[in-house]
C-alpha positions in Angstrom: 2.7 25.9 24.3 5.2 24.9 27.5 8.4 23.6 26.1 8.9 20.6 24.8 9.9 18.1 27.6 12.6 15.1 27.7 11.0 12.1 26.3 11.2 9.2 29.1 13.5 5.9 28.7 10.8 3.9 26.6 12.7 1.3 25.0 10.9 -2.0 24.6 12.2 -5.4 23.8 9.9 -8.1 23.5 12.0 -11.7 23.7 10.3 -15.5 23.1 7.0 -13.9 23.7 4.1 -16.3 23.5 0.8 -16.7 24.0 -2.1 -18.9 23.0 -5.9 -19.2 24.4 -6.8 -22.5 25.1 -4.9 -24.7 22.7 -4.8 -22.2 19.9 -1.4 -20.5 19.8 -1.5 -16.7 18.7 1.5 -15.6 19.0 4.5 -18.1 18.6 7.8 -16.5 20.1 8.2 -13.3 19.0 11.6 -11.6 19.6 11.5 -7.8 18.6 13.3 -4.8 19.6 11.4 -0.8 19.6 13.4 1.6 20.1 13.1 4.4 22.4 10.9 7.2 20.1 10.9 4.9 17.4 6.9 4.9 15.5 6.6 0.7 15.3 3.6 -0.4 13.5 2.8 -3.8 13.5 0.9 -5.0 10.6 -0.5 -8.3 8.9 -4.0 -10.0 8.5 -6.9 -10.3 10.6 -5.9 -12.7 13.4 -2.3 -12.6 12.6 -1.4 -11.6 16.4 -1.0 -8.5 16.1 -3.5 -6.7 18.3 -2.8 -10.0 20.8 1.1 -8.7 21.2 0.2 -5.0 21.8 -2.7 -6.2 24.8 0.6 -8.6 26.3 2.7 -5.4 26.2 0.0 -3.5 27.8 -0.9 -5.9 30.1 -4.5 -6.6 29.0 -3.3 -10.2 28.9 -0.9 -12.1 30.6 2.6 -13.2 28.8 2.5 -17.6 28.5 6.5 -17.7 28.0 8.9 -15.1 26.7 10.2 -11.8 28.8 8.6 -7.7 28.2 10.7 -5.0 29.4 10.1 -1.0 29.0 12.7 1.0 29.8 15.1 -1.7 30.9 12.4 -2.8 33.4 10.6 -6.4 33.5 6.8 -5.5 33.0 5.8 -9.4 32.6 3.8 -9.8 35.9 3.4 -5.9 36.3 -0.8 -4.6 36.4 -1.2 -2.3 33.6 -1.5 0.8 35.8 2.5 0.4 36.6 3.9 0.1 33.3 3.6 3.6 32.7 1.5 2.6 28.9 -1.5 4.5 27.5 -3.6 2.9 25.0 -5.8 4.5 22.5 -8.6 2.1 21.1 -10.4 1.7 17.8 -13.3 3.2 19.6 -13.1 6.0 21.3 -14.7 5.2 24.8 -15.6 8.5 26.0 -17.8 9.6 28.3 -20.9 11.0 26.3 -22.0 13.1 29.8 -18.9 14.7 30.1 -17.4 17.4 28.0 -14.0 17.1 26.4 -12.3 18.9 29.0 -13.7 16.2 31.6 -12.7 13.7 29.0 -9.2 14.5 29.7 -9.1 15.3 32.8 -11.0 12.1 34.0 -7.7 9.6 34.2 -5.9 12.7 36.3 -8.6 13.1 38.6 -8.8 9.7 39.7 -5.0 9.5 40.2 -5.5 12.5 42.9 -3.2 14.8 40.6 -3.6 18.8 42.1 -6.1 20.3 40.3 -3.6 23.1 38.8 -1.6 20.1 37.3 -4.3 18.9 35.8 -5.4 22.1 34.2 -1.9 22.6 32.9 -2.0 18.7 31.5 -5.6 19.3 29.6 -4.1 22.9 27.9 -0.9 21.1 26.4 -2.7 18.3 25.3 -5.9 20.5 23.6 -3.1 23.3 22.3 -1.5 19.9 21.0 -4.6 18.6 19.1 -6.4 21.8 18.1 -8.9 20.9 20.4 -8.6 24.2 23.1 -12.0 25.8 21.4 -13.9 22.2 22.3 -13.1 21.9 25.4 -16.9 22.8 26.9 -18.8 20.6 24.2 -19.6 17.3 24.2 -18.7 14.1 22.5 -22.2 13.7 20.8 -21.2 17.8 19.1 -17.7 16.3 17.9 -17.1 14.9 14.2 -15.3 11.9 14.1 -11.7 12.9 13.5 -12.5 14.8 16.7 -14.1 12.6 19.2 -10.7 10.6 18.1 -8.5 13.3 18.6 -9.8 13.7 22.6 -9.4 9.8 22.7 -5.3 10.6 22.0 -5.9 13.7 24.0 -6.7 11.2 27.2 -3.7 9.2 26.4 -1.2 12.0 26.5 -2.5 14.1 29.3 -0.6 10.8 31.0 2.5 11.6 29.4 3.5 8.1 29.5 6.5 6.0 28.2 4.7 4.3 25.5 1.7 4.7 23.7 0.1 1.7 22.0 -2.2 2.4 19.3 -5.0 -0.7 18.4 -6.5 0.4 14.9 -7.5 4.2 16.2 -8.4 5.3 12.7 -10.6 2.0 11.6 -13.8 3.6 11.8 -12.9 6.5 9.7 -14.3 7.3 6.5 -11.5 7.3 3.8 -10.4 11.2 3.8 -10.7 11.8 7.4 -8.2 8.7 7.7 -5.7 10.5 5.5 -5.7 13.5 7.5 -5.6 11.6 11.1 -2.7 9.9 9.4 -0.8 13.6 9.4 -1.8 14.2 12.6 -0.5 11.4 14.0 2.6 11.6 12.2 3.0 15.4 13.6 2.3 14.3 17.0 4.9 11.8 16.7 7.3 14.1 16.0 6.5 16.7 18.5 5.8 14.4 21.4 9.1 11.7 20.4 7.8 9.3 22.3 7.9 5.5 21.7 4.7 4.7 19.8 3.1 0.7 18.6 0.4 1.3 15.9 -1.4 -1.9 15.2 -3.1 -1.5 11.6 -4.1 -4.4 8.7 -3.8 -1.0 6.5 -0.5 -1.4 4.3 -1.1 2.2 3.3 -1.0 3.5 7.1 2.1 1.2 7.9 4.2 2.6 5.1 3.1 6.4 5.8 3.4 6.1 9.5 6.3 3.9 10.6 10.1 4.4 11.4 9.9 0.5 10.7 6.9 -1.8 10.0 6.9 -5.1 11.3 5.1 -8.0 9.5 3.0 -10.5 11.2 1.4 -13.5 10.0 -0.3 -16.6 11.8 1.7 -15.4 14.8 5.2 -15.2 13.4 7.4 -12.2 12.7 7.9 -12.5 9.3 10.4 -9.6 8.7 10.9 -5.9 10.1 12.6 -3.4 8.9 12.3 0.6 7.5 9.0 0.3 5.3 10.4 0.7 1.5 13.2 -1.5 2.4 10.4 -3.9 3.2 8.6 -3.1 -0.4 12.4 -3.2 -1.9 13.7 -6.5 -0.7 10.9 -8.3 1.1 11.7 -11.8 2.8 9.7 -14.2 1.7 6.5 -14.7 -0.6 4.1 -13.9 2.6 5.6 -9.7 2.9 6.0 -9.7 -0.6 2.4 -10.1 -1.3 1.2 -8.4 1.3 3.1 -4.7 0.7 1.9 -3.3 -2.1 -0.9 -2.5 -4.2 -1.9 -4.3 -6.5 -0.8 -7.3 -5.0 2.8 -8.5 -6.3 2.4 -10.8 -8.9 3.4 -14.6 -8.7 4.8 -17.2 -11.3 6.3 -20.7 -10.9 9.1 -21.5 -13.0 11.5 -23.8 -13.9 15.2 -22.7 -14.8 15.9 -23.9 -18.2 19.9 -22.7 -19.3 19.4 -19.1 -19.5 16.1 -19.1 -19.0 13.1 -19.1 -16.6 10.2 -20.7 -18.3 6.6 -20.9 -16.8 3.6 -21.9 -18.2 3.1 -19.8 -21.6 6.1 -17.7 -21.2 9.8 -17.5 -20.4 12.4 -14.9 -18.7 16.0 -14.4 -18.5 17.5 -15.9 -16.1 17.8 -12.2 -14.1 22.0 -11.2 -13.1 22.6 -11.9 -9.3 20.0 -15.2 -9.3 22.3 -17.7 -7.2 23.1 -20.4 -9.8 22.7 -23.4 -7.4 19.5 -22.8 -6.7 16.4 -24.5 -8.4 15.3 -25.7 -10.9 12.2 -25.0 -9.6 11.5 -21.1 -8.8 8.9 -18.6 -7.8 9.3 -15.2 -9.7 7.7 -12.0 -8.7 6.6 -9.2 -10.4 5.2 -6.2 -9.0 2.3 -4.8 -11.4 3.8 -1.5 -11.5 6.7 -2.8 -13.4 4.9 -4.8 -15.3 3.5 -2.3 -18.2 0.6 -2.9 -21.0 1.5 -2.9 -24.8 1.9 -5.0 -28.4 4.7 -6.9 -27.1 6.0 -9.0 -24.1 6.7 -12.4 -22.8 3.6 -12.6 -21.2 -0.4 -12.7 -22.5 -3.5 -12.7 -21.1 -7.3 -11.7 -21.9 -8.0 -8.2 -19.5 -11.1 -9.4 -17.2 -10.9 -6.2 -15.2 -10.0 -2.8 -15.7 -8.9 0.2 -13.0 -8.7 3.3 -14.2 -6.6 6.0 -11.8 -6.4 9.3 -14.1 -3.0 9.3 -14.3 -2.8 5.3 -15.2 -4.5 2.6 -14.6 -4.5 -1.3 -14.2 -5.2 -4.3 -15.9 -6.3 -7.5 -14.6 -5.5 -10.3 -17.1 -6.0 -14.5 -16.6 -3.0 -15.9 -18.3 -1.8 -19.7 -18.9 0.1 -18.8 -15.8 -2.5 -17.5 -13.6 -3.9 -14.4 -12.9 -1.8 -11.3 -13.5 -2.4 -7.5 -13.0 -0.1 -4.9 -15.4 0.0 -1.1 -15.2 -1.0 0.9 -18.8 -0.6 4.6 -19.0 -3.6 7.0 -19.4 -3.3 7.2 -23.4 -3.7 3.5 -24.0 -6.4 1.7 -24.9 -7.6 -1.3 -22.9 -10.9 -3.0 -22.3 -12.4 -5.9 -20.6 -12.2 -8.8 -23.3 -9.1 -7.8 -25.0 -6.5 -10.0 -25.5 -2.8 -7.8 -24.7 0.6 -8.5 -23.9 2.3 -7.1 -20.8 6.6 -7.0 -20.7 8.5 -6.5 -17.4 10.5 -3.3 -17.0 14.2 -3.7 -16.8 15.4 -5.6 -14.2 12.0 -6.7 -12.3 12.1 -9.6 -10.9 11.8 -10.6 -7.8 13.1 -14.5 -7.4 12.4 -16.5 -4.2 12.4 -20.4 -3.5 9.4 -22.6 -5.1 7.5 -22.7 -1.2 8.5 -18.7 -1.0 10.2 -19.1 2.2 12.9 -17.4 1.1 13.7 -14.4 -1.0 16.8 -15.3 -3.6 17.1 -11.6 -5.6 15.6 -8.6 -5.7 14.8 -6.3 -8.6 17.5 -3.3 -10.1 20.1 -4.7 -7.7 22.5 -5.2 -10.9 20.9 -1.9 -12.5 22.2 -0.2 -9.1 25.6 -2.1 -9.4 26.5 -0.2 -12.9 25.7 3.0 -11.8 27.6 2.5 -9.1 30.4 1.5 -11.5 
């Protein structure tokens, strides 16, 4: 393989970006900094904005307010062709009568490249992708992870700044999806390039990304480095949404040295500000919430999801619905009525509406062995 070459200047910063379609706004201001070879992935729920932002940063769509540079240079009212982008779609979009070496080629062809050039581009990119013996087939004699691997292979045969990435792995079944997760990972690292992965898959987001950033109805809700996302999310909205099982939710009502909710009370966790309440939203994430004879909380098990190594519960509860880990020796079954009990230092606390995060969990637990 030729050596690896200098990445190009591919820093983008996106500020009071907007956009709406008719009088439905889509994306509402969006201020974000990627950094050059940083792995972005933007991530949220269907018709957050998400796939909206990376068409405006290609250019697929025109920007209503807010300025887009790359590389220091104002793209807003650029054509896509000169902002020096590649996109790789959810479907592939190759050209069933050519082979995979015309595949990649085709983009070069059309820009008048010399032919050796182009020759040269296609072996990097198939030596890159494992593709060089597929090169004469095809895309009808290609699996799926394949015909997906030429669709990057097109991308990069441009070396480009940036390559934005809309849901490439969405029509994957589940095990090929893990492995085109690697792959993209290792190209990431060979290519270091900057790279925007749009995905409503929490489990790509936190595999793939030097930082995830959270959408939702349009609105950045928080970006950072993806466990400190799962460790101290912002609000209610990214603490539901990262993890899985779903975190966990519980009004309460500070009472002295207690939180009380419907059916159950908690201490009052170290590092809660003391001014704020009465009224409280607590969060528990299922996995520290564990299965047994005794606990502040019960409920009657209405589902059960059994892992090998553990499983979870799925209990209704005078507080609502609750889910709670149980190792693989215990005994649980759908109409049982069990107990569940926080691990140490759980709970996450945030303001009654969940706007805003007030403490995280093992923050004091870290503060004594610190000590």
């Amino acid at each position: 393989m030729p050596p690896a070459r200098e990445p190009p200047v591919s820093e983008v910063v996106l500020t009071g970006i907007q956009k709406s379609f008719g009088a439905n706004p889509i994306v509402k201001g969006v201020d974000l900094r990627v950094a050059q070879g940083e792995f972005l992935v933007l991530v949220g729920p269907s018709g957050c904005g998400k796939t909206t932002l990376l068409r405006l940063i290609a250019g697929l769509e025109t920007i209503d307010a807010g300025e887009l540079t790359i590389g220091g240079r104002r793209v807003n009212d650029l054509p896509p062709r000169e902002r020096d982008v590649a996109m790789v779609f959810q479907s592939y979009a190759l050209y069933p009568h050519m082979s995979v070496r015309e595949n990649l080629a085709f983009g070069l062809a059309l820009r008048k490249m010399p032919k050796a050039e182009i020759d040269a581009r296609v072996a990097e990119a198939a030596s890159l992708l494992e593709l060089s013996g597929l090169l004469e087939r095809k895309p009808k004699a290609l699996s799926g992870g394949q015909r997906q691997r030429v669709a990057m292979g097109r991308a990069i045969v441009r070396r480009p700044k940036l390559f934005l990435f809309d849901e490439p792995l969405s029509n994957l079944d589940t095990a090929l999806r893990v492995q085109m997760r690697g792959e993209l990972a290792r190209l990431h690292r060979k290519l270091a390039t900057t790279m925007i992965y749009v995905t409503h898959d929490q489990v790509e987001a936190m595999t793939l990304a030097t930082r995830v950033a959270v959408f939702n109805a349009g609105v950045l809700q928080q970006v950072g480095a993806p466990l400190a996302l799962y460790d101290r999310p912002g609000n209610r909205f990214v603490a539901g949404f990262l993890g899985s099982p779903a975190m966990n939710f519980l009004d309460v009502r500070r009472e002295g040295a207690s939180l009380a909710g419907k059916g159950f009370a908690l201490a009052v966790p170290d590092g809660l500000p003391p001014n704020e309440g009465p009224e409280l939203l607590v969060g528990l994430r299922p996995q520290d919430l564990v299965v047994g004879s005794a606990g502040p909380l019960q409920g009657q098990v209405e589902a059960v999801e059994r892992l090998g190594f553990d499983g979870y519960a799925y209990l209704s509860s005078p507080a609502g619905p609750v889910a709670a880990r149980f190792d693989k020796g215990t005994n649980v079954a759908v109409g049982d009525s069990v107990r569940v009990s926080p691990v140490r230092d759980a709970v996450h606390a945030f303001t009654a509406d969940g706007s805003r995060a007030l403490r995280h969990p093992f923050e004091s637990v870290a503060r004594e062995a610190a000590s």
